[in-house]
C-alpha positions in Angstrom: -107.3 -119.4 8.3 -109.0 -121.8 5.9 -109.0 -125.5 6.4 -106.8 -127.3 4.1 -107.1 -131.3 3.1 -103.6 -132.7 2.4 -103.4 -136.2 0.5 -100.0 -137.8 0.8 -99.1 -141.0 -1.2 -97.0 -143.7 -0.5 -93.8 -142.4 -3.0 -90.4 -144.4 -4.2 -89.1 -146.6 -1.3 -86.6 -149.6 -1.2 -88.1 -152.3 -2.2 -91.4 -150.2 -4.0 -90.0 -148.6 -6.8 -93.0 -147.7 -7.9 -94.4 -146.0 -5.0 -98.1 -146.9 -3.8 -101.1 -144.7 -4.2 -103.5 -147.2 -1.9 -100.9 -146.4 1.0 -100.7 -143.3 2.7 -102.7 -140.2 4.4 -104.9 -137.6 4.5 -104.3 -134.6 6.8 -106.7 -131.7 7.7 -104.5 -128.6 8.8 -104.4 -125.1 8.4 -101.8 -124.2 5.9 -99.8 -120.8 5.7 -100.2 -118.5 1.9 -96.8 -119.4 1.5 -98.0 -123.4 2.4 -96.4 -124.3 5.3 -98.5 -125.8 7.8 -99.8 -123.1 10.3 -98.9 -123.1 14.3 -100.3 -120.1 15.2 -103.7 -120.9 13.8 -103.5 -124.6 14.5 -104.4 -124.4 18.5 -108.2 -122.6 17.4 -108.4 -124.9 15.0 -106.8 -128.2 16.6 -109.8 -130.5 17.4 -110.4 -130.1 13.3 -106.7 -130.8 12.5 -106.8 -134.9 11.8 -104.9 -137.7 10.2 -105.9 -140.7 8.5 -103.6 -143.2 7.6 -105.3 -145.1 4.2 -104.0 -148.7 3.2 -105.3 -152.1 1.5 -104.6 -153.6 4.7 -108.0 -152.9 7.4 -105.3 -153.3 10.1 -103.2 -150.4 8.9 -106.0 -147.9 8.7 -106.3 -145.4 11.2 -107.3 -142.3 12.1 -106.1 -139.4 15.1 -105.0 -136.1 15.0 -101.9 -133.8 14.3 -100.5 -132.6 16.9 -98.1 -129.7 17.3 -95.1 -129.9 20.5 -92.3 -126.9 19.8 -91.4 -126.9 16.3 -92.2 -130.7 15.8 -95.2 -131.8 13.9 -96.9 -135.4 15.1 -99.8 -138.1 14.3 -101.9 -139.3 17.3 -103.5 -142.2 17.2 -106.4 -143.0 19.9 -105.8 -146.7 19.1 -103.7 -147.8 22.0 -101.9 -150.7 19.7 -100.9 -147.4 17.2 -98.2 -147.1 19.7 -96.1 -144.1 19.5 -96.9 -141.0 18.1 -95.5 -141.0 14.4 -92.9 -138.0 14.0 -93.0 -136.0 10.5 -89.4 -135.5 9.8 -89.1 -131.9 9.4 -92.8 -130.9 9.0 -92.5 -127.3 9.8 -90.2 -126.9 7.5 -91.7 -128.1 4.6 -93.7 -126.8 2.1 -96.8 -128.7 1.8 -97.7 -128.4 -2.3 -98.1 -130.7 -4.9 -95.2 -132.7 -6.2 -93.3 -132.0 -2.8 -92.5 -135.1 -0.9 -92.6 -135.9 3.2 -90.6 -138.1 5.3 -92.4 -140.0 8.2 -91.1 -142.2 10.5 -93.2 -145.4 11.6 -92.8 -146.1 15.4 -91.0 -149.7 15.1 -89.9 -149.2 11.6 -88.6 -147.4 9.0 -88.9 -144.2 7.7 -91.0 -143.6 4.5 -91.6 -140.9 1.9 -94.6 -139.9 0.6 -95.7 -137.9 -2.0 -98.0 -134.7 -2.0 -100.8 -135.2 -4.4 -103.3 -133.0 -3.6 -103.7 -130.2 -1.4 -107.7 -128.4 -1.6 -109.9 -127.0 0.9 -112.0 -128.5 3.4 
């Protein structure tokens, strides 16, 4: 199973109606043909899988890995002050294309949708 980059943008919150393309993340993970992300080739692949969180602020960068518990899709941080892992609501479920949108929930905050903007190979 190919690689697949994932760019996700900061989309239409309260209080940012306008969304925020400097905000948001870049995930490596391999993606099924019918683009949903892919658990049976993910352990063979999972030191590859990562997550980078991208924003203005240097203190809000970060990058870990995806990880994969059940049916439940994460972001791991190796940065002890990330705190928690950060849950994707419904990740498995999804399908990961352009135009779709993702919910993820900060540890200590709210949850926030982002939009799909780019999904190309590694």
């Amino acid at each position: 199973m190919t690689l697949k980059r994932i760019t996700l943008q900061l989309a239409r919150n309260p209080g940012l109606p306008a969304g925020d393309p400097e905000q948001g993340y870049m995930i490596v993970a391999p993606l099924t043909v019918a683009g949903q992300l892919d658990a049976d080739a993910w352990p063979a692949q999972r030191k590859a899988c990562r997550v980078y969180r991208f924003h203005p602020d240097p203190a809000e960068k970060a990058d870990g890995w995806l990880a994969h518990k059940g049916k439940n899709w994460f972001f791991r941080y190796d940065e002890e002050a990330e705190g928690d892992d950060e849950p994707v609501f419904r990740l498995a479920a999804h399908t990961i294309r352009e135009g779709e949108y993702v919910t993820i929930n900060h540890p200590g905050g709210d949850a926030q949708t982002y939009k799909v903007t780019d999904v190309s190979p590694v």
